[in-house]
C-alpha positions in Angstrom: 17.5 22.0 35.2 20.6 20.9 33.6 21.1 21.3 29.9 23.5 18.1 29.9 20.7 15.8 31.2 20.0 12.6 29.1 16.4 11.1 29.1 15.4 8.3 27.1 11.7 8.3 25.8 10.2 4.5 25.1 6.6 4.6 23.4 5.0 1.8 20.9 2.7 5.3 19.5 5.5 6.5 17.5 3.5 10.4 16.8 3.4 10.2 21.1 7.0 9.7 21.3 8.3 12.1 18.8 6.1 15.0 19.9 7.7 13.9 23.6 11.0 14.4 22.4 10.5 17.4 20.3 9.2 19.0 23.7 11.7 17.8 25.8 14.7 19.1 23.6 13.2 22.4 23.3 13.9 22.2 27.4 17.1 22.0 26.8 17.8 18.6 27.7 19.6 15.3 25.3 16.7 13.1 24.5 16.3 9.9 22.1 13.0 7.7 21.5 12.7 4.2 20.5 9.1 2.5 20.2 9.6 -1.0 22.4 11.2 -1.7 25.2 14.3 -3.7 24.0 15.2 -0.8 21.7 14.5 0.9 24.2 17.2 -0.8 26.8 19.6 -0.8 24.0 19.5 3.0 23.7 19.4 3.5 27.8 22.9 1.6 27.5 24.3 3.9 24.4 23.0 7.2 25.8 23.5 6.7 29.9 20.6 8.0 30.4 19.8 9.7 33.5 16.2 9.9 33.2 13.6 6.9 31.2 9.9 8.2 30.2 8.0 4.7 29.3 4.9 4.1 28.4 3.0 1.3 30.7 1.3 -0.8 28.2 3.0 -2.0 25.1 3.1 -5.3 23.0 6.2 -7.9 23.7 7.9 -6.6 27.3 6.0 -4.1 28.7 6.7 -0.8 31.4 6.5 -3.0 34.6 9.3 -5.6 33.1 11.4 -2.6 31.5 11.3 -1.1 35.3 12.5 -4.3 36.5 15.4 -5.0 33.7 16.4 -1.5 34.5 16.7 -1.4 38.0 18.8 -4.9 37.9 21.4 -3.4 35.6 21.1 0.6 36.4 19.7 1.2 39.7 20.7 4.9 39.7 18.6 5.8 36.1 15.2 7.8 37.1 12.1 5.5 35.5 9.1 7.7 35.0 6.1 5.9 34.0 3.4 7.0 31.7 -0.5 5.6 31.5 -3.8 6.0 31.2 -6.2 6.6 33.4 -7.6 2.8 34.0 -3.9 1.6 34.3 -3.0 3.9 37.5 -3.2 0.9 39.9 -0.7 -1.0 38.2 1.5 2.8 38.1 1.5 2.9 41.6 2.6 -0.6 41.7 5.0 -0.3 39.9 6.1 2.7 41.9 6.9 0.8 44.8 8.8 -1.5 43.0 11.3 1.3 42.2 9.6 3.6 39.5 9.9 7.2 40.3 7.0 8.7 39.6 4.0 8.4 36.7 2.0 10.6 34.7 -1.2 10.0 33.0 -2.2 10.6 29.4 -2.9 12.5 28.1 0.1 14.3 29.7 -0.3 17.8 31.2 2.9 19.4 29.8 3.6 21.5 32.8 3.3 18.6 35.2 5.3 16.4 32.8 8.2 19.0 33.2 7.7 19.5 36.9 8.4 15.6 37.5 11.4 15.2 34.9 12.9 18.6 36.3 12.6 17.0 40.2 13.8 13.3 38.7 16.9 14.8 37.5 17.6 16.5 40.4 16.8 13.7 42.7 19.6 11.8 40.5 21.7 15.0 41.0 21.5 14.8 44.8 21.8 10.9 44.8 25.1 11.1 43.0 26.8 13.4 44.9 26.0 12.0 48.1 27.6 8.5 46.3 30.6 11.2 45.2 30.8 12.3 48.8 30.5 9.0 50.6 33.2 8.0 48.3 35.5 11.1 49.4 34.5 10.5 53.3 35.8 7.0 53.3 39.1 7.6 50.7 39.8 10.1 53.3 39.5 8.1 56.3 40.7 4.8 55.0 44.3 3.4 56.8 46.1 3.7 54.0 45.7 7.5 54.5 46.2 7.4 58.4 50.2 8.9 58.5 52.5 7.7 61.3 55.4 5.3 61.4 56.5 5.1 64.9 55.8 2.5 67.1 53.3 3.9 69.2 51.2 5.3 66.1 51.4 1.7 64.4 50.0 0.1 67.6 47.0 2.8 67.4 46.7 1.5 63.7 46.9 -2.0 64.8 44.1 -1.7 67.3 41.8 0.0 65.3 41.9 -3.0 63.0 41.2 -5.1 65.5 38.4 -3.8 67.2 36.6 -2.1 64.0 34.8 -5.4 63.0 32.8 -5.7 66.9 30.6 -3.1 68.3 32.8 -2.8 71.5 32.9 1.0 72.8 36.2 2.9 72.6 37.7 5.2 74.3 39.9 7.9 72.6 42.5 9.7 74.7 45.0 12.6 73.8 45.9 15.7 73.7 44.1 18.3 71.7 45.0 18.3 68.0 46.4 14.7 68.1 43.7 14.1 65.4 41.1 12.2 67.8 38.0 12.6 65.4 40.2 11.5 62.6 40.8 7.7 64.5 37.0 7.8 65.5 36.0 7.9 61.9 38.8 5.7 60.3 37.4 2.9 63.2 33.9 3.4 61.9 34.9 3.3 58.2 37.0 0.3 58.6 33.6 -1.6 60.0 30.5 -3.4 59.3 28.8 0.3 60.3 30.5 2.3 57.2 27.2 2.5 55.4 25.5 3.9 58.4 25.7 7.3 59.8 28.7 9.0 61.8 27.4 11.4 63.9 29.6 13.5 65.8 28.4 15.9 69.6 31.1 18.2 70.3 30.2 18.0 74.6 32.5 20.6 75.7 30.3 22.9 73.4 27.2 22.9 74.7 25.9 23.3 78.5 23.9 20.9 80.1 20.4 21.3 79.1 21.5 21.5 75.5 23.7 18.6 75.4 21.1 16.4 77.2 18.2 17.4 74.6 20.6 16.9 71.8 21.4 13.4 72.5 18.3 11.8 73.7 16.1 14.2 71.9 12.9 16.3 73.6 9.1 16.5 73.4 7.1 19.2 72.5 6.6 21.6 75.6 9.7 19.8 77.6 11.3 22.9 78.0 11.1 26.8 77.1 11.5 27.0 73.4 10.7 23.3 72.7 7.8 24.2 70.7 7.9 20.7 68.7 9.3 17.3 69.0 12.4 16.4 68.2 15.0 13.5 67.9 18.5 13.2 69.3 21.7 12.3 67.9 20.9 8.5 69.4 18.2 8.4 67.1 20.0 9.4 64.3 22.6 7.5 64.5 21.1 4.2 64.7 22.6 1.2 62.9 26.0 3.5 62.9 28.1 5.5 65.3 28.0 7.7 67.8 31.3 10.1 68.3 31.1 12.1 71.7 34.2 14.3 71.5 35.2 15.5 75.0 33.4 12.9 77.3 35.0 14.4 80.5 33.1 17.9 79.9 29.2 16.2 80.3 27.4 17.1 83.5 26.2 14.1 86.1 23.1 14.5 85.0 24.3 13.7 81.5 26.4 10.9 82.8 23.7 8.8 84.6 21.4 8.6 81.2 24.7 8.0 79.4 25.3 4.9 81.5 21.7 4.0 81.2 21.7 3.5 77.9 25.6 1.5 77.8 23.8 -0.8 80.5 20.5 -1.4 78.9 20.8 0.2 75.3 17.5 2.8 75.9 16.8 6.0 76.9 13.8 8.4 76.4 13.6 11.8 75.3 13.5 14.7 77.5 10.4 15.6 78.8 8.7 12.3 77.3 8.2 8.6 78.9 8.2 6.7 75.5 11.4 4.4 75.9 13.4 4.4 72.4 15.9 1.0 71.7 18.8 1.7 68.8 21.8 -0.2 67.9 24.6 2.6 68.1 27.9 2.1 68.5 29.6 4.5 71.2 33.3 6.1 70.3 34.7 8.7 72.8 37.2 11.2 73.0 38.9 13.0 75.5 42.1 14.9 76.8 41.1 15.3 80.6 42.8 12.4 82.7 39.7 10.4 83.7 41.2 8.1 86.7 41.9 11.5 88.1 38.3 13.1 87.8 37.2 9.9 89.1 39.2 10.1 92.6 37.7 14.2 92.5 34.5 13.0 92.6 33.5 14.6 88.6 33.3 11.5 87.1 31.3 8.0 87.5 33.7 5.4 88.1 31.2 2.9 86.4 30.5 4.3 83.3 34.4 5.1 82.7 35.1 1.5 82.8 31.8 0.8 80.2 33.3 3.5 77.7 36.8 2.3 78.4 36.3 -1.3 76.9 39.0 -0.2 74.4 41.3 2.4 75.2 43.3 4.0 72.3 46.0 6.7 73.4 47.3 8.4 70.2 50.3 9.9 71.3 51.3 13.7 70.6 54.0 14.8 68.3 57.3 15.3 71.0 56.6 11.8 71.5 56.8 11.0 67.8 59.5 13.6 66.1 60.1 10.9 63.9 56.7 11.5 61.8 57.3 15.0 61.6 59.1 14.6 58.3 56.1 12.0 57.0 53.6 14.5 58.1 54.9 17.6 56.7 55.5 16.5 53.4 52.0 15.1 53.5 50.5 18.8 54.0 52.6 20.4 51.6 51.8 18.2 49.1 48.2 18.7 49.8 48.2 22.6 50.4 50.3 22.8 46.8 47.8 21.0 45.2 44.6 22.9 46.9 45.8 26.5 46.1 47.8 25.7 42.4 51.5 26.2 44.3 54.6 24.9 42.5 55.8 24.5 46.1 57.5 20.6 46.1 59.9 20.5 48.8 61.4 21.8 52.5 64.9 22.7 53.0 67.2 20.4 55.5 67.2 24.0 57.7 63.1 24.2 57.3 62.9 20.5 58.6 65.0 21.1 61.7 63.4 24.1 62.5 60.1 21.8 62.1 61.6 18.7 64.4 62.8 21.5 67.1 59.5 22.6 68.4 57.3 21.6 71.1 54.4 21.5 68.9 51.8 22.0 71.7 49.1 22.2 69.2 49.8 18.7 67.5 48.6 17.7 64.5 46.3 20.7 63.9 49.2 23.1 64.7 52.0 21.5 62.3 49.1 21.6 59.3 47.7 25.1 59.8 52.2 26.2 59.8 52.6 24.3 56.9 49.5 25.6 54.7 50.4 29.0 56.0 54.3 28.6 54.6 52.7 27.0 51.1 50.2 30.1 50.5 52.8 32.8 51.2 55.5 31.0 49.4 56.9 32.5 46.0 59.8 29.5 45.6 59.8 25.8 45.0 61.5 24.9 48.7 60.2 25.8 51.9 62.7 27.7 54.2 63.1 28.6 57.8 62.2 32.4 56.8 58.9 30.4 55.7 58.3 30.2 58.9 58.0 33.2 60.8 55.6 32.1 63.8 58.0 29.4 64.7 60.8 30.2 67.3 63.6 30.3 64.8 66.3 29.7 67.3 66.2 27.9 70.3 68.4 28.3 73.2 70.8 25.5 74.3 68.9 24.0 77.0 71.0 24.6 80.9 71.5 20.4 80.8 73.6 20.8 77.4 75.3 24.4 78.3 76.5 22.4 81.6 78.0 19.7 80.2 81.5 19.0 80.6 83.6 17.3 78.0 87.0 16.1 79.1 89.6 13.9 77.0 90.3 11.4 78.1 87.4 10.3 80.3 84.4 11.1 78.0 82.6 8.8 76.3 82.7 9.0 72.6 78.7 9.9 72.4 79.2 13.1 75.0 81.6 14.3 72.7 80.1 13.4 69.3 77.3 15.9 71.6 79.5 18.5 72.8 80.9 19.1 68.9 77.7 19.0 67.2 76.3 21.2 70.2 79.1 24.1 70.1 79.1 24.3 66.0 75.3 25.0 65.7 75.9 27.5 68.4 78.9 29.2 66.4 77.5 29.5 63.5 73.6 30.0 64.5 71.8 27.0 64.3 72.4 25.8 60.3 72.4 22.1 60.4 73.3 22.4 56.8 76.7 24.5 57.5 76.9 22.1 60.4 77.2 19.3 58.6 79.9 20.2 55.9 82.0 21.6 59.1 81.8 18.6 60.9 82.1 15.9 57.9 78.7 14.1 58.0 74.7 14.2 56.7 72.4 17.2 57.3 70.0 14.2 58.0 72.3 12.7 60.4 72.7 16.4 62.0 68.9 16.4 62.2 68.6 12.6 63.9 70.7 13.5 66.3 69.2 16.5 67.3 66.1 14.9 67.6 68.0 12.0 69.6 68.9 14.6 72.5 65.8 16.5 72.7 64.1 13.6 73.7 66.8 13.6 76.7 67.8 16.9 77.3 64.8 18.9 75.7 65.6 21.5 72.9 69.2 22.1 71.5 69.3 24.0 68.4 71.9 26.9 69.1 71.2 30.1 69.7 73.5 32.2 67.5 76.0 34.4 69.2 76.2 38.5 69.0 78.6 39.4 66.8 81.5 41.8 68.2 81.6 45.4 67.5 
């Protein structure tokens, strides 16, 4: 029961009212009484009140048209009805029409607290499932979908396009690449965003699991089944259905699969009642499917029904140029989580960043950065921040065997071979690099990024020192 809760009693027997709200308050809750109901409206409005006790029966408007007034202009305020015993047809009435619950008089005071108590919380529940619908779809929204290279705005592009139909779409790319956050930016960006998003992990469950999980079961259709139960088709009806790692499900799991993409039905396991739901299928996947088709692991014919829209989000090497756009987004958001003063990297910090393979994607690039932001004690993020990350990486044998001779170089081999051999000689500091060789860190930093999509990685390794 919260103290802060704010009920509004409405009753034309003014002793009935006041001894309500007497009781009420010593319950700890905010409670005001008027004695009709447009008083009573008036004082809903001043007091946002969470929770309305009204009597059924009173002169002018009575409880059934305050109920209806009510719900028009706030939908979300709990309406508890109160009556007498020969008026409990016209309670349950108005139930249905969107009261709550009723009581009758004379009121039991322990069943009168009961219902309010389980009102309030009701509203409780309701508005944080509004607060976290609200969070769900800020979060997944476009405008909070980071990349500005080509290849990530065609994702972006595509998703917009094919959000509005019910087409199925086929997610592919490597682990961490963020596949689950695309499925659910597709689904919040369509007519479905009201409806559920329901995600099967496939690769994490074996067959006889995965099977009764998305179709459901019937009681006694396996050991342990010891009651009915519904599936994840079921449950997502009227929204979307996210199978993560398509290319791990059995052939057994694959036939029903395509069953239901061909004839949109299936049936439990261990039950012959046929069940018909409007889902809409979005799939995800790292394994190269062509491939386990020619092996024989996966049906050619339901690849090419979940592969109406294929969507390759492309990993981080491909796309150095978001590094920068991405990190600054997690440090922003790791500063703010755990109270850090933390506001910037270094130019050295963000070359180390733009230098590494990243096999991990996404995932691995946020879980670095929230690690540098928890451990820092300064404002700016430096390489020392980042201890898990190669620090220096060796010249790569293409660069170490290039040859550089004047005249008969071209002017962007040697632009290379100078910007190659200072990192080297003085350890890898694009910073120092820079003032040495007369230009930006950031153009330091471009180029590097410029030949390790040729070459692979270049930052210099620094040399021993001499005895």
């Amino acid at each position: 029961m919260s103290p802060k809760a704010r009920i509004v009693v409405i009753d034309d027997e003014v002793n009935a009212a006041t001894a309500l709200e007497t009781l009420l308050k010593e319950d700890g809750y905010e409670v005001a009484s008027a004695h009709d109901a447009h008083s009573g409206l008036a004082l809903i409005e001043q007091n946002d009140a969470d929770v309305v006790l009204t009597d059924l029966r009173m002169p002018g408007m009575d409880g059934l048209q305050l109920l209806t007034k009510l719900k028009q202009a706030r939908p979300q305020t709990m309406v508890i009805l109160m009556t007498a015993y020969g008026t409990v047809k016209n309670a349950v009435r108005a139930m249905k029409n969107g009261a709550e619950d009723y009581l009758s008089k004379p009121l039991d005071v322990e069943e009168l607290e009961v219902v309010v108590e389980r009102a309030i919380e009701k509203k409780r529940l309701i508005e944080e499932t509004r607060q976290l619908r609200e969070r769900v779809a800020e979060k997944y929204k476009f405008e909070n979908m980071l990349g500005e290279s080509p290849a990530m705005l065609h994702a972006f592009k595509t998703i917009r396009q094919v959000a509005p139909s019910s087409a199925s779409v086929l997610l592919l790319g490597e682990s961490g690449t963020g596949k689950e956050l695309f499925a659910q930016a597709l689904h919040q960006a369509g007519p479905r965003r009201t409806r559920p998003f329901v995600k099967v992990a496939c690769a994490a469950l074996p067959e006889t699991l995965l099977e009764s999980e998305l179709f459901g079961h019937e009681k006694g259709a396996f050991t342990g089944a010891t009651n009915s139960r519904a599936g994840r088709f079921e449950t997502a009806d009227g929204g979307t259905l996210f199978l993560d790692e398509i290319g791990d499900i059995s052939p057994t799991v694959q036939v029903k699969l395509l069953r239901f993409l061909e004839e949109r039905e299936f049936e439990r396991v261990g039950g012959n009642r046929t069940f018909k739901v409007d889902v809409r299928i979005v799939c995800a996947t790292h394994r190269d499917l062509p491939k386990m088709i020619a092996d024989g692991a996966f049906r050619e014919d339901l690849f090419y029904r979940l592969n109406v829209i294929e969507i390759r989000i492309p990993p981080i090497r491909e796309r150095l140029s978001d590094v920068p756009l991405l990190a600054h987004h997690f440090l922003r958001e790791f500063a703010k989580r755990n109270g850090k003063e933390v506001r910037d990297l270094s130019d050295d910090a963000m070359a180390l960043l733009l230098s590494q393979p990243w096999p991990g994607n996404v995932r691995q690039l946020e879980n670095v950065i929230e690690r540098a932001v928890v451990l820092a004690e300064e404002a700016v993020l430096t390489p020392t921040h980042f201890p898990t990350l190669r620090q220096t990486l060796e010249v790569s044998e293409a660069s170490r065997s290039v040859k550089v001779a004047i005249p008969g170089s071209s002017l962007a081999s040697i632009e290379r071979e100078a910007i190659l051999r200072t990192l080297e000689s003085i350890g890898g500091s694009t910073s120092q690099a820079a003032k040495i060789l007369g230009v930006s860190p950031r153009k330091i930093q471009y180029k590097l990024k410029e030949y390790q999509r040729g070459t692979g990685a270049v930052v210099a390794r620094p040399r021993a020192k001499k005895a």
